[in-house]
N, CA, C and O atoms as a printed pandas DataFrame, in Angstrom:
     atom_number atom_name residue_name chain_id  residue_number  x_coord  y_coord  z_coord
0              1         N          UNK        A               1   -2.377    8.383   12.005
1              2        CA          UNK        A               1   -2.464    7.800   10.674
2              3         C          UNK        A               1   -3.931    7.629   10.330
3              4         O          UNK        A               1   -4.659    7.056   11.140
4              5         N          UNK        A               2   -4.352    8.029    9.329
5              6        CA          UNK        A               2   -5.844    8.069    8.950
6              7         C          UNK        A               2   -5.303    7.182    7.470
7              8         O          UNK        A               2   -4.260    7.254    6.820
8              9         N          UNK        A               3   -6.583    6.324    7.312
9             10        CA          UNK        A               3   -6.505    5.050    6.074
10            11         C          UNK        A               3   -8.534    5.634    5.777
11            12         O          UNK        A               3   -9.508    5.594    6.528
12            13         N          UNK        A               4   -8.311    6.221    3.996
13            14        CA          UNK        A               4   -9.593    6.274    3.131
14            15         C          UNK        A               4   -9.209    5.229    2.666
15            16         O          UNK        A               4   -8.014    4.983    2.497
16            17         N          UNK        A               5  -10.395    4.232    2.307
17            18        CA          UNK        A               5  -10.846    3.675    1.182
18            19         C          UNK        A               5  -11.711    3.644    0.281
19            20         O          UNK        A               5  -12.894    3.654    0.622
20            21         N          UNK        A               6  -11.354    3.596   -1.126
21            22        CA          UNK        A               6  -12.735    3.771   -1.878
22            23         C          UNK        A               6  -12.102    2.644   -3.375
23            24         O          UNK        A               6  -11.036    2.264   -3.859
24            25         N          UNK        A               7  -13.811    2.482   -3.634
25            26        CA          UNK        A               7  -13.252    1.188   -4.798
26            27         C          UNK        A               7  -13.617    2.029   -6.469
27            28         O          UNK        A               7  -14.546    2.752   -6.828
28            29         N          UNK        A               8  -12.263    1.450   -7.251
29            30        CA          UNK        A               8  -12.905    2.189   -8.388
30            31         C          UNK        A               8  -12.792    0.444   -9.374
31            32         O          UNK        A               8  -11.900   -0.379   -9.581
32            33         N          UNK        A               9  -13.493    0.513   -9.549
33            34        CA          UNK        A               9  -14.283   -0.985  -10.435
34            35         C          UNK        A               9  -13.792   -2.155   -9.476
35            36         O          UNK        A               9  -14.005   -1.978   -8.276
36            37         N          UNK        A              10  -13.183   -3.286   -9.850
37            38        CA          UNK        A              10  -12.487   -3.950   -8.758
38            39         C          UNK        A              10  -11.071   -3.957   -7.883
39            40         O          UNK        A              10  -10.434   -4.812   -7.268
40            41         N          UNK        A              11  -10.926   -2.535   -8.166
41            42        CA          UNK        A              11   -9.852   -2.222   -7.607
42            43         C          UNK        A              11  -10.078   -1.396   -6.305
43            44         O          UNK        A              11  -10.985   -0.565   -6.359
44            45         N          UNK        A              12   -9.142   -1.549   -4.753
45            46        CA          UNK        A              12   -9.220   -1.252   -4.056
46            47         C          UNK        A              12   -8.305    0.015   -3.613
47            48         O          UNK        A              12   -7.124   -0.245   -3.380
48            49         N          UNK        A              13   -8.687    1.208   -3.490
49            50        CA          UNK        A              13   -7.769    2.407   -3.359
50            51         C          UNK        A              13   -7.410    2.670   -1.814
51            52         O          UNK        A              13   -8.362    3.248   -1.289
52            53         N          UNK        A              14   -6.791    2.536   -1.279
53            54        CA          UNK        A              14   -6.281    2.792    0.162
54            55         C          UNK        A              14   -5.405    3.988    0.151
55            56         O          UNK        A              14   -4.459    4.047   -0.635
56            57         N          UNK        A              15   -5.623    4.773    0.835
57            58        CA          UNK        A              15   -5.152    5.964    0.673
58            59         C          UNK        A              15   -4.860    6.378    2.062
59            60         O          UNK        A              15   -5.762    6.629    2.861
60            61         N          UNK        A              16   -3.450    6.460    2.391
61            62        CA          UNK        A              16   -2.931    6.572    3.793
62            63         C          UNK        A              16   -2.198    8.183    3.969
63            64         O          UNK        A              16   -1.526    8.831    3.167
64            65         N          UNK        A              17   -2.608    8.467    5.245
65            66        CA          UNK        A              17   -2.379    9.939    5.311
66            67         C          UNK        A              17   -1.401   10.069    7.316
67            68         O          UNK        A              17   -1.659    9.506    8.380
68            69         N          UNK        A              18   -0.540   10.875    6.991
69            70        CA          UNK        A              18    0.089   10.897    8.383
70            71         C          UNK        A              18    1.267    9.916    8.241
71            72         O          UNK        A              18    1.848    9.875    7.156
72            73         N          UNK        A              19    1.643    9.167    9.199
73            74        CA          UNK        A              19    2.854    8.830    9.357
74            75         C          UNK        A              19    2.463    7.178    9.988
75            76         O          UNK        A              19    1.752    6.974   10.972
76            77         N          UNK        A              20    3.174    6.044    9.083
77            78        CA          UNK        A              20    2.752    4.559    9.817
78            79         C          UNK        A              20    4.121    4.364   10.310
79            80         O          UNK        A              20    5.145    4.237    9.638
80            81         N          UNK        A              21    3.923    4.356   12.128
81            82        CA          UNK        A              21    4.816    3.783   12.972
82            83         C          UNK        A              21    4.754    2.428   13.533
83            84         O          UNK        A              21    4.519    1.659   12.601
84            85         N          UNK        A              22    4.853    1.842   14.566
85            86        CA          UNK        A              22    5.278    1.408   15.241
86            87         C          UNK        A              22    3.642    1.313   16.369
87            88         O          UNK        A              22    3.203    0.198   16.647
88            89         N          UNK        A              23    3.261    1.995   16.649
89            90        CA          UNK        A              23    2.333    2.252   17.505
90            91         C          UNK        A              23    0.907    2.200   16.414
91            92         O          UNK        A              23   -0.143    1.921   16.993
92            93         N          UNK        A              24    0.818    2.435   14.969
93            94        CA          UNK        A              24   -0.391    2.142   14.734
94            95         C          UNK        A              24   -0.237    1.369   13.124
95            96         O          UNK        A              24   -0.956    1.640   12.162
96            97         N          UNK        A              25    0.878    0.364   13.136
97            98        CA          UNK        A              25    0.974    0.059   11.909
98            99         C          UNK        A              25    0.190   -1.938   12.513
99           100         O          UNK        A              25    0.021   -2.807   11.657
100          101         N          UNK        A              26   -0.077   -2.149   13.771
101          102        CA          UNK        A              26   -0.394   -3.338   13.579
102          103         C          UNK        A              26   -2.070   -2.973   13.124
103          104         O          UNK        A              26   -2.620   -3.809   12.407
104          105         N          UNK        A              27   -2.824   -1.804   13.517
105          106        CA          UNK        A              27   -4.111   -1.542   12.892
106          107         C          UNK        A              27   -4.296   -1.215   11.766
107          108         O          UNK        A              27   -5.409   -1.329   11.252
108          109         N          UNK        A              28   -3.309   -0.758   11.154
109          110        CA          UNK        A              28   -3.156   -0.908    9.805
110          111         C          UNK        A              28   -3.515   -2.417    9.169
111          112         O          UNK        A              28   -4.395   -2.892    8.451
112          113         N          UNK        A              29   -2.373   -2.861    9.824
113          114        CA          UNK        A              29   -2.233   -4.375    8.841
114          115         C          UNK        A              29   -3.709   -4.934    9.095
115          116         O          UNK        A              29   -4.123   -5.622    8.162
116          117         N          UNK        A              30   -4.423   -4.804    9.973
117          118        CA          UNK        A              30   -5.689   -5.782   10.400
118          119         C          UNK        A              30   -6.040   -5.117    9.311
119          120         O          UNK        A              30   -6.155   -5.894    8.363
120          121         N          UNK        A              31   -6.322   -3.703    8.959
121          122        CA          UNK        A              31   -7.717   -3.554    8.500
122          123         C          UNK        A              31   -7.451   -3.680    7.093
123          124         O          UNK        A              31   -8.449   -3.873    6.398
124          125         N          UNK        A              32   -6.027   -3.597    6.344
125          126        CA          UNK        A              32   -5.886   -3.671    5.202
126          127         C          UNK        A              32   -6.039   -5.020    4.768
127          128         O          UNK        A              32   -6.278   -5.190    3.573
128          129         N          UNK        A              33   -5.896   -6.559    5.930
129          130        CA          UNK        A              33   -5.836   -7.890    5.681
130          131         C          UNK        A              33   -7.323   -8.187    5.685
131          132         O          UNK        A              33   -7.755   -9.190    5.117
132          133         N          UNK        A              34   -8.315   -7.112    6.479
133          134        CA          UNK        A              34   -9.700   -7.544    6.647
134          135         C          UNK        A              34  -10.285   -7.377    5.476
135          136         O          UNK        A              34  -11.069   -8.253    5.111
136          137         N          UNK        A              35  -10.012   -6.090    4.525
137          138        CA          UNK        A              35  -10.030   -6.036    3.274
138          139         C          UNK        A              35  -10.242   -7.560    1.915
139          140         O          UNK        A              35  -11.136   -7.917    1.148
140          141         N          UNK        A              36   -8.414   -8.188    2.373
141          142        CA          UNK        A              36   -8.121   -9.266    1.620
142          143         C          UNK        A              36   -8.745  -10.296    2.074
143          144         O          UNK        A              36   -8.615  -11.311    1.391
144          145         N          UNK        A              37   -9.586  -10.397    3.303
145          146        CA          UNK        A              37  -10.565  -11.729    3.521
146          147         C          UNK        A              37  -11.768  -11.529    3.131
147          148         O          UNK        A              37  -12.759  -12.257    3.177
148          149         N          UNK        A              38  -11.580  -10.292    2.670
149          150        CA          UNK        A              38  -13.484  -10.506    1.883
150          151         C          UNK        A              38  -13.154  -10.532    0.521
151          152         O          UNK        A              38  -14.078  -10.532   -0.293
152          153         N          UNK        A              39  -11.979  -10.555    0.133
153          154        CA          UNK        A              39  -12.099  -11.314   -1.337
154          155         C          UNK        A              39  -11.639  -10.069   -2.093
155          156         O          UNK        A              39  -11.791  -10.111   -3.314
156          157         N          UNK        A              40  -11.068   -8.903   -1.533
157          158        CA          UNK        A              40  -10.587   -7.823   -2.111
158          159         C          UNK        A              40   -8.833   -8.050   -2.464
159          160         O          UNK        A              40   -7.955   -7.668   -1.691
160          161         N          UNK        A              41   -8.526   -8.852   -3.989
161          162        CA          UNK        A              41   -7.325   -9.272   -4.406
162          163         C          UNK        A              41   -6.629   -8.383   -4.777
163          164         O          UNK        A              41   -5.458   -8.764   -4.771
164          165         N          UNK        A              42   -6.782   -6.890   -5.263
165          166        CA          UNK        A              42   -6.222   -5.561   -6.523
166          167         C          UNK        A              42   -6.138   -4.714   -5.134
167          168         O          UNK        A              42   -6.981   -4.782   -4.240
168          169         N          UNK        A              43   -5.161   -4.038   -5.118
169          170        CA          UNK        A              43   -5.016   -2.654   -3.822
170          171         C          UNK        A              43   -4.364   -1.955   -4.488
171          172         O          UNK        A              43   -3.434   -2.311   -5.212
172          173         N          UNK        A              44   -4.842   -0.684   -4.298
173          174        CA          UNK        A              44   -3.731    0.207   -4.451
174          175         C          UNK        A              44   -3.470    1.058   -3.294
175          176         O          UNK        A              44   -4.300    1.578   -2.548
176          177         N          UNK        A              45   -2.090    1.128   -3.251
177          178        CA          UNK        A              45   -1.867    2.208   -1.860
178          179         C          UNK        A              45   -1.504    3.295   -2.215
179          180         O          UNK        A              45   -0.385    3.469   -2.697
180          181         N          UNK        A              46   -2.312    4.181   -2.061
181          182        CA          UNK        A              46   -2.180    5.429   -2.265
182          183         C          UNK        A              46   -1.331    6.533   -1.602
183          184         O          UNK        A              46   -2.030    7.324   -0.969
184          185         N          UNK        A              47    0.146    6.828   -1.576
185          186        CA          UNK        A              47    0.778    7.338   -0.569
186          187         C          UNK        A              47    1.245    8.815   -0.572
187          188         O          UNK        A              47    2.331    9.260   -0.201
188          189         N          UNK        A              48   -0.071    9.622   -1.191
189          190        CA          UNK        A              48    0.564   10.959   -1.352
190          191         C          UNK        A              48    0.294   11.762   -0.205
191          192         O          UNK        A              48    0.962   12.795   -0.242
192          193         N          UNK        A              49   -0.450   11.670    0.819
193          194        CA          UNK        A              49   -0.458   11.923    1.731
194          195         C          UNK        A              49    0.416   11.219    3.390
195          196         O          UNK        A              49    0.246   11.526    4.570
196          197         N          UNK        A              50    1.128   10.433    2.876
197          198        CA          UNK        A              50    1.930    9.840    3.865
198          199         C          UNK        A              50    3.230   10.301    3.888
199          200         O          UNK        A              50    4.037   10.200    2.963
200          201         N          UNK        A              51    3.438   10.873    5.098
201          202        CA          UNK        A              51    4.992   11.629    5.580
202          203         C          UNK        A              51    6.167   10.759    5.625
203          204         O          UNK        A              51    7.183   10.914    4.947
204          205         N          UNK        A              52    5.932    9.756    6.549
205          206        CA          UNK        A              52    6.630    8.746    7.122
206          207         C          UNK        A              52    6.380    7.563    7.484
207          208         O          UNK        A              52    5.382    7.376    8.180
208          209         N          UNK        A              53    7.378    6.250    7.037
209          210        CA          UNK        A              53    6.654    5.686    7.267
210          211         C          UNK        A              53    7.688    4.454    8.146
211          212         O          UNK        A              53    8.590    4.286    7.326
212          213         N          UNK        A              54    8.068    3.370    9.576
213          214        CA          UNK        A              54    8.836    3.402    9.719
214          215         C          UNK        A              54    9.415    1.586    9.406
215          216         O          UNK        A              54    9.126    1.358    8.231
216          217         N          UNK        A              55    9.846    0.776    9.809
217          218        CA          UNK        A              55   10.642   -0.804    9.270
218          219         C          UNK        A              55    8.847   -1.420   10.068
219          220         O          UNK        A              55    8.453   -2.569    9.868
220          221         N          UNK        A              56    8.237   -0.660   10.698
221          222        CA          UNK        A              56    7.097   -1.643   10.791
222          223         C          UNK        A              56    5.916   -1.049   10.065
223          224         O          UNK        A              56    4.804   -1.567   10.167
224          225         N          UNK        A              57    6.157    0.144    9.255
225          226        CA          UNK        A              57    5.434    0.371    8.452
226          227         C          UNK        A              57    5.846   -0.377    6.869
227          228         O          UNK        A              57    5.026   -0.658    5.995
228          229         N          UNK        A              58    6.849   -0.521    6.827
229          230        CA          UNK        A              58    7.259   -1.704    5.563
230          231         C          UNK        A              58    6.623   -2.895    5.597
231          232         O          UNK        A              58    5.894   -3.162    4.642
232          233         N          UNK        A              59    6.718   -3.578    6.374
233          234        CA          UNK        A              59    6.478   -4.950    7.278
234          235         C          UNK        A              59    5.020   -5.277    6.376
235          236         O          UNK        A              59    4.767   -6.241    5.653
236          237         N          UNK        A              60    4.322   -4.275    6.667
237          238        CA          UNK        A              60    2.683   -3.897    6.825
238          239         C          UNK        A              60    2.692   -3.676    5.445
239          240         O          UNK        A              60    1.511   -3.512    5.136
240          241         N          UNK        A              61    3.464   -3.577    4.356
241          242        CA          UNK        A              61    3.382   -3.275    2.390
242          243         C          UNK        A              61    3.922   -4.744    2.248
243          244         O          UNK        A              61    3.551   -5.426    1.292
244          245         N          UNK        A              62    4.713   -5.193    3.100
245          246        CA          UNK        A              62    5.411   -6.404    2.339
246          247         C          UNK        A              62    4.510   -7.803    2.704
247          248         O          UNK        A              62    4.517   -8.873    2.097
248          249         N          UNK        A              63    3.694   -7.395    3.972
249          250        CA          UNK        A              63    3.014   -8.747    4.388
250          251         C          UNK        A              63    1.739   -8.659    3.416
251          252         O          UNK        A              63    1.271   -9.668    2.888
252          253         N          UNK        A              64    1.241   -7.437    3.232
253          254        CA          UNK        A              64    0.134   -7.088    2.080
254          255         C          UNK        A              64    0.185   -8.001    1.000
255          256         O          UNK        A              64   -0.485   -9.018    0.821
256          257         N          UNK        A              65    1.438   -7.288    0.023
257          258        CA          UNK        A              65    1.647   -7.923   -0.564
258          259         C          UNK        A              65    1.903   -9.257   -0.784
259          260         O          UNK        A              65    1.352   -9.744   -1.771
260          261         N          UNK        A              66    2.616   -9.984   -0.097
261          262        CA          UNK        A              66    2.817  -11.461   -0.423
262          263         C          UNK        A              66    1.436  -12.017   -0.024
263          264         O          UNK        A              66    1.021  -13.089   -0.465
264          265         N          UNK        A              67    0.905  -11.417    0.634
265          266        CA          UNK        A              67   -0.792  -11.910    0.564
266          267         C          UNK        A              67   -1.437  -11.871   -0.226
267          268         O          UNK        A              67   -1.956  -12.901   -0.657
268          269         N          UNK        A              68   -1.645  -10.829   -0.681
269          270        CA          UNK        A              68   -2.399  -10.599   -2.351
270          271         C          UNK        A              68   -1.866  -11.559   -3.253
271          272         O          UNK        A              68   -2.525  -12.345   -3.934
272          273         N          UNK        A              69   -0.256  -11.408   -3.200
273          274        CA          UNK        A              69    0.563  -12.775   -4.489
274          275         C          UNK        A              69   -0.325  -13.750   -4.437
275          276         O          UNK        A              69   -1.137  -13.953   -5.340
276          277         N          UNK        A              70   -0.180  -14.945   -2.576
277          278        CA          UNK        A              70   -0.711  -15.871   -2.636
278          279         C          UNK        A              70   -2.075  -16.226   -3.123
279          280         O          UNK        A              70   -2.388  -17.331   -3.565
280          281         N          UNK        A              71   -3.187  -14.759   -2.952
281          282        CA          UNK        A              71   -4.639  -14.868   -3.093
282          283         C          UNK        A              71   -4.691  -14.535   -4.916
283          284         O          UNK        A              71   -5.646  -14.134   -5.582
284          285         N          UNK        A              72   -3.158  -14.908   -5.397
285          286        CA          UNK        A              72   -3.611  -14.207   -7.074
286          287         C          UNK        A              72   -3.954  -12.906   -7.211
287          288         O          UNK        A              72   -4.760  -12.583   -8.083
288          289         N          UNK        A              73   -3.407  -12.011   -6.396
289          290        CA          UNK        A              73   -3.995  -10.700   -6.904
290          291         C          UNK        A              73   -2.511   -9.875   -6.667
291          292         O          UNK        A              73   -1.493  -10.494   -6.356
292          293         N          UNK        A              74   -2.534   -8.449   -6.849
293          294        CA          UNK        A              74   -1.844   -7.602   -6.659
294          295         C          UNK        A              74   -1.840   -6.208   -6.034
295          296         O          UNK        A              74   -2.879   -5.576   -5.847
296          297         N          UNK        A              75   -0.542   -5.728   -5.700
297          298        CA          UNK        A              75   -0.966   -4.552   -5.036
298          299         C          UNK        A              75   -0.001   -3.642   -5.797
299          300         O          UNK        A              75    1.011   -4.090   -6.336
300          301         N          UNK        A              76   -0.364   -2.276   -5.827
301          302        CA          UNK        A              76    0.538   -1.206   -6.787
302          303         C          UNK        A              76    0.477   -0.051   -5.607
303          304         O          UNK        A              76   -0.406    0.029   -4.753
304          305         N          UNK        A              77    1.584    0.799   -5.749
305          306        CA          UNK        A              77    1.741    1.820   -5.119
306          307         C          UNK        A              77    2.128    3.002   -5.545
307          308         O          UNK        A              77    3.189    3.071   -6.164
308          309         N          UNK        A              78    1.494    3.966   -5.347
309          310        CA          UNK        A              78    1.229    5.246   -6.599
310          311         C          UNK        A              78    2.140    6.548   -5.536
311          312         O          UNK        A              78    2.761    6.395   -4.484
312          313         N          UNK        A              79    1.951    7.439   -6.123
313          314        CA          UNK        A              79    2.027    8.727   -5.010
314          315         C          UNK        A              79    2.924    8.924   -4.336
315          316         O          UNK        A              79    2.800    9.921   -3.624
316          317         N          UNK        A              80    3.822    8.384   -4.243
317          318        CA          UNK        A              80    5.103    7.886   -3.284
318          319         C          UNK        A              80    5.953    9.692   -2.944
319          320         O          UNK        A              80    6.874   10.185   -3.595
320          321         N          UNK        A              81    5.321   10.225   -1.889
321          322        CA          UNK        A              81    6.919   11.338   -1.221
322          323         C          UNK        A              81    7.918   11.104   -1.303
323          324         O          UNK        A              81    8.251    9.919   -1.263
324          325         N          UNK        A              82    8.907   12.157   -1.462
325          326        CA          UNK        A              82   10.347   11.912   -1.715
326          327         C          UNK        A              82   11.144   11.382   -0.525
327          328         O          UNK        A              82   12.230   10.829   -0.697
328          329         N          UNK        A              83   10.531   11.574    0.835
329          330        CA          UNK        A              83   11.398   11.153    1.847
330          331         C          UNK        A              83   10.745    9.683    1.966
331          332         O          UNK        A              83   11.431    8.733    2.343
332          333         N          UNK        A              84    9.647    9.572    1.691
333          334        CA          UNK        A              84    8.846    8.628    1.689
334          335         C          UNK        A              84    9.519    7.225    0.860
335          336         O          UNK        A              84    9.558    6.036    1.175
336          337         N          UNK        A              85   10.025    7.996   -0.358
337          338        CA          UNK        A              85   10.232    6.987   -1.316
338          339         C          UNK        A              85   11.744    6.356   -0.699
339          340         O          UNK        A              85   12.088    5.189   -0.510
340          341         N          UNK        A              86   12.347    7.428   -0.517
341          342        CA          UNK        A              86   14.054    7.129    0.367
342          343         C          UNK        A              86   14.109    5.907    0.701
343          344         O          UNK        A              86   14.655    4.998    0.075
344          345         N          UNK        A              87   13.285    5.822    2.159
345          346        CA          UNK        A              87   12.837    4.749    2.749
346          347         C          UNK        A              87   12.837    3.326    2.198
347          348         O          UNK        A              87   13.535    2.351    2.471
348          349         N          UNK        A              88   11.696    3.539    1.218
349          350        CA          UNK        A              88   11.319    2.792    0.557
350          351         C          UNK        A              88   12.761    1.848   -0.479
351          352         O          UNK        A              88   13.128    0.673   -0.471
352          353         N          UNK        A              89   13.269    3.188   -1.331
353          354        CA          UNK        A              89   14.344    2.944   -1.933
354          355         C          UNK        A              89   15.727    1.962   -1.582
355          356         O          UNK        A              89   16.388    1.184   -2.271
356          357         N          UNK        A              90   15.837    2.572    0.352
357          358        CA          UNK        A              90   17.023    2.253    0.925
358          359         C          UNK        A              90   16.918    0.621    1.235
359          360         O          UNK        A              90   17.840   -0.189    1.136
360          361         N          UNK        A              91   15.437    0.336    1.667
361          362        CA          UNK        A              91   14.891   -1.074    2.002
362          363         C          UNK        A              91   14.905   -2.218    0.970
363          364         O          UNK        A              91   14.811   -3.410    1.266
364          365         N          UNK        A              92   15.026   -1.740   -0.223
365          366        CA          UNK        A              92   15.366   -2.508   -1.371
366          367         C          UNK        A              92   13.611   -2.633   -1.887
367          368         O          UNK        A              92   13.501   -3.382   -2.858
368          369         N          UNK        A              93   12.336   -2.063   -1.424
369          370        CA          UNK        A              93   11.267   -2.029   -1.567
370          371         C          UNK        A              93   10.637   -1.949   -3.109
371          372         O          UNK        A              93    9.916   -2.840   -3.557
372          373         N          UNK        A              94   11.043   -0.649   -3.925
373          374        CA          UNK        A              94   11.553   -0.344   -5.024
374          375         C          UNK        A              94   11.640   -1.629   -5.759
375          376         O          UNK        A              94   10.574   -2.035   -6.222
376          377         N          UNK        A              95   12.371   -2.127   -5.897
377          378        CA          UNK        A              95   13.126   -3.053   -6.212
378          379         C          UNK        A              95   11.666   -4.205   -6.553
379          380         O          UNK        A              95   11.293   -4.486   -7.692
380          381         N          UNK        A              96   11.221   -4.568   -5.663
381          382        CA          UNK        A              96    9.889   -5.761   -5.689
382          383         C          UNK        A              96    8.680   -5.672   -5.783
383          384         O          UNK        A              96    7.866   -6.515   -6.160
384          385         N          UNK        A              97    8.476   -4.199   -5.290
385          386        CA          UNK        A              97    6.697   -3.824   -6.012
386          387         C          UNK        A              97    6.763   -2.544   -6.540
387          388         O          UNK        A              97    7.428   -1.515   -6.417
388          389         N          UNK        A              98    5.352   -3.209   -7.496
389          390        CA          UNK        A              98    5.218   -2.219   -8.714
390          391         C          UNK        A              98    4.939   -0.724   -7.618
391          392         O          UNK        A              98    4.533   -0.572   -6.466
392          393         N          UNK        A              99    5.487    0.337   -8.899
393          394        CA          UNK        A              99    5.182    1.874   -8.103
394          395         C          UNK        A              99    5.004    2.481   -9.385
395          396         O          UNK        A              99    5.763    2.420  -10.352
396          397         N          UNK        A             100    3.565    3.263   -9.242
397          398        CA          UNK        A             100    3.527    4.275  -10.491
398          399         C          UNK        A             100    3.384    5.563  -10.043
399          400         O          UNK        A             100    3.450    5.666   -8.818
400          401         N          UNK        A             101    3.202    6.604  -10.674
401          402        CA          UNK        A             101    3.238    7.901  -10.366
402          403         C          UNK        A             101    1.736    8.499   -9.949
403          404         O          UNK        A             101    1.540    9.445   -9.185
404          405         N          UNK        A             102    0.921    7.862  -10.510
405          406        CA          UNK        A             102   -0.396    8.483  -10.632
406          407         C          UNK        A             102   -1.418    7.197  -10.077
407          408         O          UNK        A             102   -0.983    6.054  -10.221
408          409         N          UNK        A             103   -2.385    7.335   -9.625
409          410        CA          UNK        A             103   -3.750    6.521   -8.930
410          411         C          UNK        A             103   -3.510    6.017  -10.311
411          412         O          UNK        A             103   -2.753    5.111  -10.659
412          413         N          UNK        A             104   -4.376    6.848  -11.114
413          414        CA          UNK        A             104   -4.993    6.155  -12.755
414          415         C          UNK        A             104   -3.607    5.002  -13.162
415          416         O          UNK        A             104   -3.868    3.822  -13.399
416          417         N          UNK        A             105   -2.800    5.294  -13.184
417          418        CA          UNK        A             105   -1.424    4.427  -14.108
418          419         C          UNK        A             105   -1.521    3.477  -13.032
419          420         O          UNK        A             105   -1.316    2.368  -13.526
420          421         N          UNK        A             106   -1.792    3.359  -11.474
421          422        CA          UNK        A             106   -1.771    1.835  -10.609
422          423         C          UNK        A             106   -3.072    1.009  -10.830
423          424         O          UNK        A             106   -3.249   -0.203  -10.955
424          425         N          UNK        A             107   -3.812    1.935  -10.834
425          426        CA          UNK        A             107   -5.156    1.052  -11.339
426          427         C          UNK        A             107   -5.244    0.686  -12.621
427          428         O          UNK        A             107   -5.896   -0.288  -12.998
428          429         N          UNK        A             108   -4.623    1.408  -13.328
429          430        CA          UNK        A             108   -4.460    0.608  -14.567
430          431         C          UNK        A             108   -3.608   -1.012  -15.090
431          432         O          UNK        A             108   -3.812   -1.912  -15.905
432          433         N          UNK        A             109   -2.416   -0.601  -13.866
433          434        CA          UNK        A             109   -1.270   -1.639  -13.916
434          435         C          UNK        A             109   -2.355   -2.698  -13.313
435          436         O          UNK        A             109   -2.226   -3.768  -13.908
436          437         N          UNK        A             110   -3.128   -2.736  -12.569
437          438        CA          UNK        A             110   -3.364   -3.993  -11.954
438          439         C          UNK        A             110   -5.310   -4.231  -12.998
439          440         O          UNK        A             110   -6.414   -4.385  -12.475
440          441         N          UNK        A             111   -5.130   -4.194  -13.760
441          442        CA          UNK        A             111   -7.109   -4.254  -14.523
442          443         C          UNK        A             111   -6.509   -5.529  -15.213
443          444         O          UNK        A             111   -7.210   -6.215  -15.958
């Protein structure tokens, strides 16, 4: 699993590539939470490069998120694969955070 980041105004673009399991989704969560302790509230997760992702790669969008809630900020999720989204869909995920189609339309949702 490889994680880019890059900032476009105060928004944070995370852009995850490969597959978040089980074996590298707790380094995930550190580095995306190390993010939210320096005061980085807006994320976007960028998931067009992510294959798979597995109930502890959820874990790691849902703990994000209710973190960002508490810190007043938000997180959007763009790019979403079709097997990718399944997942997502079957977990009831869908359902509680925002998802747009495009980077530009998540960074927009959260300005």
């Amino acid at each position: 699993m490889n994680l880019a980041v890059e900032k476009v105004g105060d928004v944070l673009i995370a852009q995850l590539e490969g597959q978040i399991n089980s074996a590298n989704a707790t380094g995930l969560e550190a580095d995306l939470m190390g993010h939210v302790d320096k005061g980085q509230y807006k994320i976007v997760l960028d998931l067009a490069r992510l294959n798979y992702i597995s109930s502890a790669g959820l874990r790691v969008v849902l703990m994000l998120a209710k973190r960002l809630k508490q810190a007043g900020g938000a997180l959007s999720l763009c790019n979403i694969q079709p097997a990718v989204r399944e997942v997502f869909d079957i977990s009831g995920f869908l359902a509680i955070l925002p998802v747009r189609d495009t980077r530009e339309d998540a960074i927009n949702s959260l300005a």
